[in-house]
PyMOL CGO cylinders between C-alpha atoms (Angstrom):
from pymol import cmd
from pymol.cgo import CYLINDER

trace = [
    CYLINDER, 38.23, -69.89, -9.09, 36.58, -68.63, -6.13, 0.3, 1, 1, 1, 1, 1, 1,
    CYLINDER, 36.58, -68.63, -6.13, 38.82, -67.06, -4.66, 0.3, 1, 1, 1, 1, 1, 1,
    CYLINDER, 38.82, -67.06, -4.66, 39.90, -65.30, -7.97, 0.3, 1, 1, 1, 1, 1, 1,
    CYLINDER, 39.90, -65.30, -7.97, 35.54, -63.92, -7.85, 0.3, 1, 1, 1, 1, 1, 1,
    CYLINDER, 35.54, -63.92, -7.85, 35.94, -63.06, -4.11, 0.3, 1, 1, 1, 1, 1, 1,
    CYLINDER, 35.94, -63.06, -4.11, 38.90, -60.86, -4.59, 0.3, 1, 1, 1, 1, 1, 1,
    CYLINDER, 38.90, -60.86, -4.59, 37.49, -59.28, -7.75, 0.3, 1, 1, 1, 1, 1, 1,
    CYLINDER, 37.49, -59.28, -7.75, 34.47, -58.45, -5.93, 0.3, 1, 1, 1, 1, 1, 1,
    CYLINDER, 34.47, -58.45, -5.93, 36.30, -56.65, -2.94, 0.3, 1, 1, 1, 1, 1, 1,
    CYLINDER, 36.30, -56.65, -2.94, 38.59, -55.24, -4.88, 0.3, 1, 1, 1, 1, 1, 1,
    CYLINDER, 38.59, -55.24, -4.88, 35.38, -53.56, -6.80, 0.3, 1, 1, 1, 1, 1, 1,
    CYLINDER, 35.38, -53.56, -6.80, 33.18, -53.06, -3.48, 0.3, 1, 1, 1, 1, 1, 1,
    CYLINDER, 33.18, -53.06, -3.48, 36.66, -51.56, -2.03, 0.3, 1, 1, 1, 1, 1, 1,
    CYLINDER, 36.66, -51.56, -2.03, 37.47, -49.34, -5.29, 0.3, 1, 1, 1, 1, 1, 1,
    CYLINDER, 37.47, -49.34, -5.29, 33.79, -47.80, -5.50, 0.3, 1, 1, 1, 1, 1, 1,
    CYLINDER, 33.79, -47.80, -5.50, 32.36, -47.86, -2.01, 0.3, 1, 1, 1, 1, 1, 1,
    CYLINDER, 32.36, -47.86, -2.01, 35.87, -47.38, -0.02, 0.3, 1, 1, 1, 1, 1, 1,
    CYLINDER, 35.87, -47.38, -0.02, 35.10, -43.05, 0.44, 0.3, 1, 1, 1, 1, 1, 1,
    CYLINDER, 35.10, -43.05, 0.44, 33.10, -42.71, 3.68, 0.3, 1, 1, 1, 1, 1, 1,
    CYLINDER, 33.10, -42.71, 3.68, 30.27, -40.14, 3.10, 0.3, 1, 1, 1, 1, 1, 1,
    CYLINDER, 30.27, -40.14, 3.10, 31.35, -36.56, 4.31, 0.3, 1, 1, 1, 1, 1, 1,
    CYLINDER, 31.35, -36.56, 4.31, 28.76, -33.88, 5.47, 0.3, 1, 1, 1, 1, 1, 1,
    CYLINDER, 28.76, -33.88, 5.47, 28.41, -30.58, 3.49, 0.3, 1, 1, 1, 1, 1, 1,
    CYLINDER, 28.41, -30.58, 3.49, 27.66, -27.69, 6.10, 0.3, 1, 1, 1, 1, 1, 1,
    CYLINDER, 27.66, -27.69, 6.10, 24.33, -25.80, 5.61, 0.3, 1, 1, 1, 1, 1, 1,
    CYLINDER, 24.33, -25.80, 5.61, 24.42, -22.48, 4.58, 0.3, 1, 1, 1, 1, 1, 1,
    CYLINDER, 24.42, -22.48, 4.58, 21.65, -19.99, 4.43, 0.3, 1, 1, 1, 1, 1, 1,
    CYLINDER, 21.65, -19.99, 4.43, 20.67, -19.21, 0.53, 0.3, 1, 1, 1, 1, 1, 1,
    CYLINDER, 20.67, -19.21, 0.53, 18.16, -17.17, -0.96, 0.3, 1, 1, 1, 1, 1, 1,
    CYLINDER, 18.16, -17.17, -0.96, 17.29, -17.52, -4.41, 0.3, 1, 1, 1, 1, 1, 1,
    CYLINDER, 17.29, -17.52, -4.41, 17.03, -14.34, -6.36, 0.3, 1, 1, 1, 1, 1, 1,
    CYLINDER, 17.03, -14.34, -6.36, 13.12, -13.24, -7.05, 0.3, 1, 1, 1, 1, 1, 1,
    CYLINDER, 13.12, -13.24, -7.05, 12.81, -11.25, -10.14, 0.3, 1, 1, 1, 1, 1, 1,
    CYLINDER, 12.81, -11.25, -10.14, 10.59, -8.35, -9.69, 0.3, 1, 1, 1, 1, 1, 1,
    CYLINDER, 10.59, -8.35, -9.69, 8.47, -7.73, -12.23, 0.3, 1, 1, 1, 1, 1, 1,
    CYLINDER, 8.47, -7.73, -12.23, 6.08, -5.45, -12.93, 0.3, 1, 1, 1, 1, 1, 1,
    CYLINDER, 6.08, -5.45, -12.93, 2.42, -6.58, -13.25, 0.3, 1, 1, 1, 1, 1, 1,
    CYLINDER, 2.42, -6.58, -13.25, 1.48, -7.70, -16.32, 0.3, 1, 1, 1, 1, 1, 1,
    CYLINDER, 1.48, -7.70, -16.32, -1.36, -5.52, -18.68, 0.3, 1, 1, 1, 1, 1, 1,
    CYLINDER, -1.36, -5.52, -18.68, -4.32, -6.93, -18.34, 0.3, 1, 1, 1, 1, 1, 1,
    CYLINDER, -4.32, -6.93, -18.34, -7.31, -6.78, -20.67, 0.3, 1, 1, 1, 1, 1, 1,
    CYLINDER, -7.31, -6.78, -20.67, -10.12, -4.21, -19.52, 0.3, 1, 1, 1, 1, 1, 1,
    CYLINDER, -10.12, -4.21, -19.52, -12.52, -4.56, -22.06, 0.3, 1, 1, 1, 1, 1, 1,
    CYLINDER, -12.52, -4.56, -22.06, -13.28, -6.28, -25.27, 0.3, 1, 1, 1, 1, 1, 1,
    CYLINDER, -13.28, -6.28, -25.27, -15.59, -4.19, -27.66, 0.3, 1, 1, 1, 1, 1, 1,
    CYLINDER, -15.59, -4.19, -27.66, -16.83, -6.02, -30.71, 0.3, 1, 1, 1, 1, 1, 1,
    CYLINDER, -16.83, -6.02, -30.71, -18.92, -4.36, -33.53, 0.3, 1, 1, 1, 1, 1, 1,
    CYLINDER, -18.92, -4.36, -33.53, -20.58, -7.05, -36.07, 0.3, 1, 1, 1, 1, 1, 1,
    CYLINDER, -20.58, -7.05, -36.07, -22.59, -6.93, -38.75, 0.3, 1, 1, 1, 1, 1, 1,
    CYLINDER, -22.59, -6.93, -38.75, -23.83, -4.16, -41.34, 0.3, 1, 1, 1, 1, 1, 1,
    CYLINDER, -23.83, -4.16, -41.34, -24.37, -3.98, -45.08, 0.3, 1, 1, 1, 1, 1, 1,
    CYLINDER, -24.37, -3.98, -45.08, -21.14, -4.57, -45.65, 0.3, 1, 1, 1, 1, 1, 1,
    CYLINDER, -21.14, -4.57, -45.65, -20.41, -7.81, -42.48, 0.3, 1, 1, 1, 1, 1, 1,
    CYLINDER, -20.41, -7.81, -42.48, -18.34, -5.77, -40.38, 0.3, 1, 1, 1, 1, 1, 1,
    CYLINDER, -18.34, -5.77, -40.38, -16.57, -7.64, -37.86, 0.3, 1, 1, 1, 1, 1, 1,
    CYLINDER, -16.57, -7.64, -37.86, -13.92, -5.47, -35.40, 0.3, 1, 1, 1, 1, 1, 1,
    CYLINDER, -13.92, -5.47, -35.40, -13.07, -6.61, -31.96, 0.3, 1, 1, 1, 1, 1, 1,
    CYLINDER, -13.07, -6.61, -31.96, -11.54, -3.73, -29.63, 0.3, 1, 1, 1, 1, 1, 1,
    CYLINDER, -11.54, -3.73, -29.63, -9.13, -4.68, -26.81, 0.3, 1, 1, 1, 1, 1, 1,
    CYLINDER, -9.13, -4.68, -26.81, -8.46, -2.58, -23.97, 0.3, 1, 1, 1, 1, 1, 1,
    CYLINDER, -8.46, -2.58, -23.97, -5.41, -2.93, -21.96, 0.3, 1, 1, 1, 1, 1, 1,
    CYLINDER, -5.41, -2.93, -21.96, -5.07, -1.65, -18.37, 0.3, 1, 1, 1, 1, 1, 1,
    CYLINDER, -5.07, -1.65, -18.37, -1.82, -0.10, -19.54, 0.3, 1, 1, 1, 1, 1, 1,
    CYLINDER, -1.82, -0.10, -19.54, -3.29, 2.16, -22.59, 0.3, 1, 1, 1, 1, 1, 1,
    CYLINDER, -3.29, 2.16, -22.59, -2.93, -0.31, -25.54, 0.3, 1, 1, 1, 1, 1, 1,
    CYLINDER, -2.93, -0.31, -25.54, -5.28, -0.77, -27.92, 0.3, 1, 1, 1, 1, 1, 1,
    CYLINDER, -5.28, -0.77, -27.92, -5.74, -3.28, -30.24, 0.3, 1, 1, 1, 1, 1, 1,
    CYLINDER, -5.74, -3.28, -30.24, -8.15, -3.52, -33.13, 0.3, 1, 1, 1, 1, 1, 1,
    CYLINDER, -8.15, -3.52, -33.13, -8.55, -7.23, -34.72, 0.3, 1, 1, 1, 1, 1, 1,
    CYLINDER, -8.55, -7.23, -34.72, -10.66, -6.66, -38.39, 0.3, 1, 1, 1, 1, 1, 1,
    CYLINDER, -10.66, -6.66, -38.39, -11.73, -9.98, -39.48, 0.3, 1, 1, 1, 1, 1, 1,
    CYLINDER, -11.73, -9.98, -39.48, -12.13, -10.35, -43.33, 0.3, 1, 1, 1, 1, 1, 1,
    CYLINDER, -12.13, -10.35, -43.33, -11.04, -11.42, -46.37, 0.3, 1, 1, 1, 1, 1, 1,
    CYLINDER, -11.04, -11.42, -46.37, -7.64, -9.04, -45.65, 0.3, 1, 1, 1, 1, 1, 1,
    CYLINDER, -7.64, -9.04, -45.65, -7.58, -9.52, -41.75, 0.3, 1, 1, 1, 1, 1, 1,
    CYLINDER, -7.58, -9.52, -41.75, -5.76, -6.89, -40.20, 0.3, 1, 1, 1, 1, 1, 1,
    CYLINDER, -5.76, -6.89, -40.20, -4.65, -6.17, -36.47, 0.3, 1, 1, 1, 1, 1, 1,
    CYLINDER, -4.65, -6.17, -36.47, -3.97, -2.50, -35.66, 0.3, 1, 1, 1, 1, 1, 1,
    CYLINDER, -3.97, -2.50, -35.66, -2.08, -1.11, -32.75, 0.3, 1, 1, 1, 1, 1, 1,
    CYLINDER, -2.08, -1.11, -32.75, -2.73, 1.74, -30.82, 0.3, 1, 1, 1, 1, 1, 1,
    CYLINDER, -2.73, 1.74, -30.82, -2.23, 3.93, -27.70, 0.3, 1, 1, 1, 1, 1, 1,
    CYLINDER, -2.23, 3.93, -27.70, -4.96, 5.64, -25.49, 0.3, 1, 1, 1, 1, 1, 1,
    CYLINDER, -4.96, 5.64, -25.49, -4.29, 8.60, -23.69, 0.3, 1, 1, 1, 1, 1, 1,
    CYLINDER, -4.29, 8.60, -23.69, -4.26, 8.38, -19.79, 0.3, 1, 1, 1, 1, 1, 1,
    CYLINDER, -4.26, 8.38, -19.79, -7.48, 10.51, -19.82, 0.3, 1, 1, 1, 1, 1, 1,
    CYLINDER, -7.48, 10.51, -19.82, -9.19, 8.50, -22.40, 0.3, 1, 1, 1, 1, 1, 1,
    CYLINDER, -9.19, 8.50, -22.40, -8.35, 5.56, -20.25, 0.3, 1, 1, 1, 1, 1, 1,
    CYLINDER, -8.35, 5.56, -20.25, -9.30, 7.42, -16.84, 0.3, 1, 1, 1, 1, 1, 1,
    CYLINDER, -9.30, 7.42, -16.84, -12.76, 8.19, -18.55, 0.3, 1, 1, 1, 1, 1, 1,
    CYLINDER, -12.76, 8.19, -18.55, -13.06, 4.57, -19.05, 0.3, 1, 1, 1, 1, 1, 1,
    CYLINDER, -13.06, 4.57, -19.05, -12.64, 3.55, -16.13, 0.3, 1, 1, 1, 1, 1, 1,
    CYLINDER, -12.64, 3.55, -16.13, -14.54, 6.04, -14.60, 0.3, 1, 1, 1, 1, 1, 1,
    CYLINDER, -14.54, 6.04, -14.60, -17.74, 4.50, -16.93, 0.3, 1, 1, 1, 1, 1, 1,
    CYLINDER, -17.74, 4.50, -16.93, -16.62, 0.82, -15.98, 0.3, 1, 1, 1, 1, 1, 1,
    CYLINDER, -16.62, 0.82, -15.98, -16.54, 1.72, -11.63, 0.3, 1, 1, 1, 1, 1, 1,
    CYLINDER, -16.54, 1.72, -11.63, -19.33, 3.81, -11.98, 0.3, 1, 1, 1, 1, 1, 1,
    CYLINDER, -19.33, 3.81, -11.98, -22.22, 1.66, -10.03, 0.3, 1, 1, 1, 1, 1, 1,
    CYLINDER, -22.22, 1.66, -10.03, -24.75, 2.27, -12.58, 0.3, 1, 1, 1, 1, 1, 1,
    CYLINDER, -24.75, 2.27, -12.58, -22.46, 0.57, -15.02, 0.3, 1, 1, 1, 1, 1, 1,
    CYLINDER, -22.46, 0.57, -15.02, -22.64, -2.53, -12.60, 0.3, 1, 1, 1, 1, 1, 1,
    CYLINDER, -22.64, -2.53, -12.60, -26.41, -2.54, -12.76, 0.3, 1, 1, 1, 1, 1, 1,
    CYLINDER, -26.41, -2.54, -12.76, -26.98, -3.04, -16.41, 0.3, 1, 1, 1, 1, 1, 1,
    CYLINDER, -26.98, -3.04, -16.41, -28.63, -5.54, -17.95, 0.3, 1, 1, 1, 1, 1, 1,
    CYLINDER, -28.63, -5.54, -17.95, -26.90, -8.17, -20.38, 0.3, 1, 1, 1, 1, 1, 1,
    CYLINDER, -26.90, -8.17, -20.38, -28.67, -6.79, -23.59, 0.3, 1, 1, 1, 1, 1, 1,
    CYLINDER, -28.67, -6.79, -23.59, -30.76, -4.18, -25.03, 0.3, 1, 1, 1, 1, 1, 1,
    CYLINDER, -30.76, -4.18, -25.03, -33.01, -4.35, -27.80, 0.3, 1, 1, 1, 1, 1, 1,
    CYLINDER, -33.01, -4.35, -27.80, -34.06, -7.21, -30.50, 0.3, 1, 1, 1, 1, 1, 1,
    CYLINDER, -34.06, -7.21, -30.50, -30.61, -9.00, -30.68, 0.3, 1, 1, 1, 1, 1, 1,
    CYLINDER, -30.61, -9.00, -30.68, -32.39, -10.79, -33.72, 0.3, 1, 1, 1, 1, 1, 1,
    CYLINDER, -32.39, -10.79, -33.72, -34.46, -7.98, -35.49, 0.3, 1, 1, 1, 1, 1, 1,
    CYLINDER, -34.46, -7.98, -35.49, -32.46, -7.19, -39.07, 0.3, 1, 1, 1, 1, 1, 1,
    CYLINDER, -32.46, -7.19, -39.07, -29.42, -8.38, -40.55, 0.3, 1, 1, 1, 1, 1, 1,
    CYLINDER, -29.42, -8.38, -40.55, -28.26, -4.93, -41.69, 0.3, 1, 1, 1, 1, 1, 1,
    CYLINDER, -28.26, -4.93, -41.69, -27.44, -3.49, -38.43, 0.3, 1, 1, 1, 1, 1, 1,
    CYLINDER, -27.44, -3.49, -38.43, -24.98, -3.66, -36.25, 0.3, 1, 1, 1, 1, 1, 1,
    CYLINDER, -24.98, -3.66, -36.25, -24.60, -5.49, -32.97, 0.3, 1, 1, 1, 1, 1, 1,
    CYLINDER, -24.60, -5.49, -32.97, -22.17, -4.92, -30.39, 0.3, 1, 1, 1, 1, 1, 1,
    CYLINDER, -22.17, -4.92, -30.39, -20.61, -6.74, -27.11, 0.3, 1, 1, 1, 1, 1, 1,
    CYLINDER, -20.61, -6.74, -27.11, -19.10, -5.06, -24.54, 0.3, 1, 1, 1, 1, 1, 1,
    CYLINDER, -19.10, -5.06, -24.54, -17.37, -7.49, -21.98, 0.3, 1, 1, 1, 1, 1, 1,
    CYLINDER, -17.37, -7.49, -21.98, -14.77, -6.86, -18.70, 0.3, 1, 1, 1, 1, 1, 1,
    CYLINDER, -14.77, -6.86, -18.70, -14.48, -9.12, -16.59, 0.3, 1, 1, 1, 1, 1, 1,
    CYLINDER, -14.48, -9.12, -16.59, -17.16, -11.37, -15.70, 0.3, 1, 1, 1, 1, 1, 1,
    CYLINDER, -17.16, -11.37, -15.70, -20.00, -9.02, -17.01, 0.3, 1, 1, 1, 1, 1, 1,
    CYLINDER, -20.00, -9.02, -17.01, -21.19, -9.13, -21.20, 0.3, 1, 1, 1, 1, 1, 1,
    CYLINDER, -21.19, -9.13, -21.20, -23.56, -6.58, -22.47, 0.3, 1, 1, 1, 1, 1, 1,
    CYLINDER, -23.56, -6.58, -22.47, -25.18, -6.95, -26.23, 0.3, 1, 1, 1, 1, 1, 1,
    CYLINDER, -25.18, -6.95, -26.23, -27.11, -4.69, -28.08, 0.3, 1, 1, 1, 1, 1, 1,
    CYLINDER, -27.11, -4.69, -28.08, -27.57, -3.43, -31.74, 0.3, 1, 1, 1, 1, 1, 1,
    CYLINDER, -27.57, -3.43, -31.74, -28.10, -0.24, -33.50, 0.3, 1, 1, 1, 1, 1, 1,
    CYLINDER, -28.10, -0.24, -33.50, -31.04, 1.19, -32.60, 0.3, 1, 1, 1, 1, 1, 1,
    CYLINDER, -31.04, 1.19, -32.60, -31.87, -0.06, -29.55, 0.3, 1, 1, 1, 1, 1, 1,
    CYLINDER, -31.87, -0.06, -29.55, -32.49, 2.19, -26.41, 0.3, 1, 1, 1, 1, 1, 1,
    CYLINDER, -32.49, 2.19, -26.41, -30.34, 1.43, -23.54, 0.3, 1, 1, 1, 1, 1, 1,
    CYLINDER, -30.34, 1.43, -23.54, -28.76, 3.62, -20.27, 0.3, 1, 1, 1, 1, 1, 1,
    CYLINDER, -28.76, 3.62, -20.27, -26.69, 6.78, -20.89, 0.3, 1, 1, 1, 1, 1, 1,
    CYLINDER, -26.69, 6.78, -20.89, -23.90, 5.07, -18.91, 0.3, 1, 1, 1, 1, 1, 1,
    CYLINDER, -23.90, 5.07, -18.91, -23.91, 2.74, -21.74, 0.3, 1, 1, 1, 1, 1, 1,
    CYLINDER, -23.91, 2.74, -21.74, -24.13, 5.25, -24.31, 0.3, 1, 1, 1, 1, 1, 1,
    CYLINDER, -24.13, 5.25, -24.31, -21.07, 7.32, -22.92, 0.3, 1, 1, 1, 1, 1, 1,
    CYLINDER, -21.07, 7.32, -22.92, -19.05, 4.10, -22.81, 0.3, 1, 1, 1, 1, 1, 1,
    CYLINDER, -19.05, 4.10, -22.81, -19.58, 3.39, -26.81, 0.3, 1, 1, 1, 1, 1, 1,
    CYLINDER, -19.58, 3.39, -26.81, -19.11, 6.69, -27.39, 0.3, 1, 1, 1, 1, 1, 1,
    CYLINDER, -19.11, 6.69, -27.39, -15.73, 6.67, -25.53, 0.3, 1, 1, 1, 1, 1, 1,
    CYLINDER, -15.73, 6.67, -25.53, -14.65, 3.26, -27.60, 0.3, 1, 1, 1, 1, 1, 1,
    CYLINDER, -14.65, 3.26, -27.60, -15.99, 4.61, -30.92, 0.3, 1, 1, 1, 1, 1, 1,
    CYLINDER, -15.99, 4.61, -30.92, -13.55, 7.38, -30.49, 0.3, 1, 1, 1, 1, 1, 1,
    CYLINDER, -13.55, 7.38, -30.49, -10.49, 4.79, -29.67, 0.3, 1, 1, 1, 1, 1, 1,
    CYLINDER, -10.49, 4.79, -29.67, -11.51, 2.67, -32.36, 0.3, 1, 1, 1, 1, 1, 1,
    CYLINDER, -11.51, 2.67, -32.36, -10.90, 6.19, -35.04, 0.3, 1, 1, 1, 1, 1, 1,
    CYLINDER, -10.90, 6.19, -35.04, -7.43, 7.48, -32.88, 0.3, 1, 1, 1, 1, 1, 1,
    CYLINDER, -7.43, 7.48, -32.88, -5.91, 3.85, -34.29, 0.3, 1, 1, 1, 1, 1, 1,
    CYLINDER, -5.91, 3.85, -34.29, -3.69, 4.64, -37.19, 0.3, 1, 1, 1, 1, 1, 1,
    CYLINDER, -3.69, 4.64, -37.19, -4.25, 2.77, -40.28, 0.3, 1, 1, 1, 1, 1, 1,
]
cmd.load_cgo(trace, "trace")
């Protein structure tokens, strides 16, 4: 009976290990790197809350030119637009301008009536907050003007 185990077990070992290993030859490969172009990235958010009637619009700016307009309500909408390259340059302009670096984080009682509005402003790692009313920087002025105008170039 042993023998019968032994010869089964060679003739398995033999059957399955019996190839000797063979070396493959290393060849020089390079995988294929898509190129892509850079992605959009957001410039600026521009949110306008509050009101008589609870307004509540957020304003994204791509760095490609697209515009999005988020409406939170009872019918939330999301409306898609395109800024022109010199709305955009203008922008940007505003945003690089070192003034525009120097301003403070808000303007004005952030907490002072329920009926007006308030808006935030962020790019990057800088928020500004302020509400109708309020007196803050020219920069800062030109810059909501600019976004105001975006906001109304959105079709409906």
């Amino acid at each position: 009976m042993k023998r019968v185990w032994l010869s089964l077990i060679l003739l398995f070992l033999v059957s399955c290990g019996g190839a000797t290993p063979t070396s493959v030859p290393a060849t020089a490969t390079t995988a294929a790197t898509p190129t892509t172009a850079a992605s959009p990235e957001v410039l600026l958010t521009f949110a306008q809350t509050g009101g008589i009637a609870g307004i509540n619009e957020t304003l994204t700016v791509w760095s490609d030119g697209k515009l999005e307009l988020a409406s939170v309500s009872a019918a939330s909408t999301l409306r898609i637009g395109e800024a022109t390259p010199a709305q955009l340059s203008s922008i940007q302009t505003l945003l690089n301008d070192p003034e525009f670096a120097s301003l403070a984080a808000s303007y004005g009682d952030l907490g002072s009536c329920c009926d007006m509005f308030s808006y935030t402003l962020t790019t990057g790692n800088k928020s500004i907050a302020t509400i109708d009313g309020a007196e803050y920087p020219e920069i800062l002025a030109n810059l909501f003007g600019e976004l105001q105008t975006l906001k109304q170039s959105i079709p409906q």
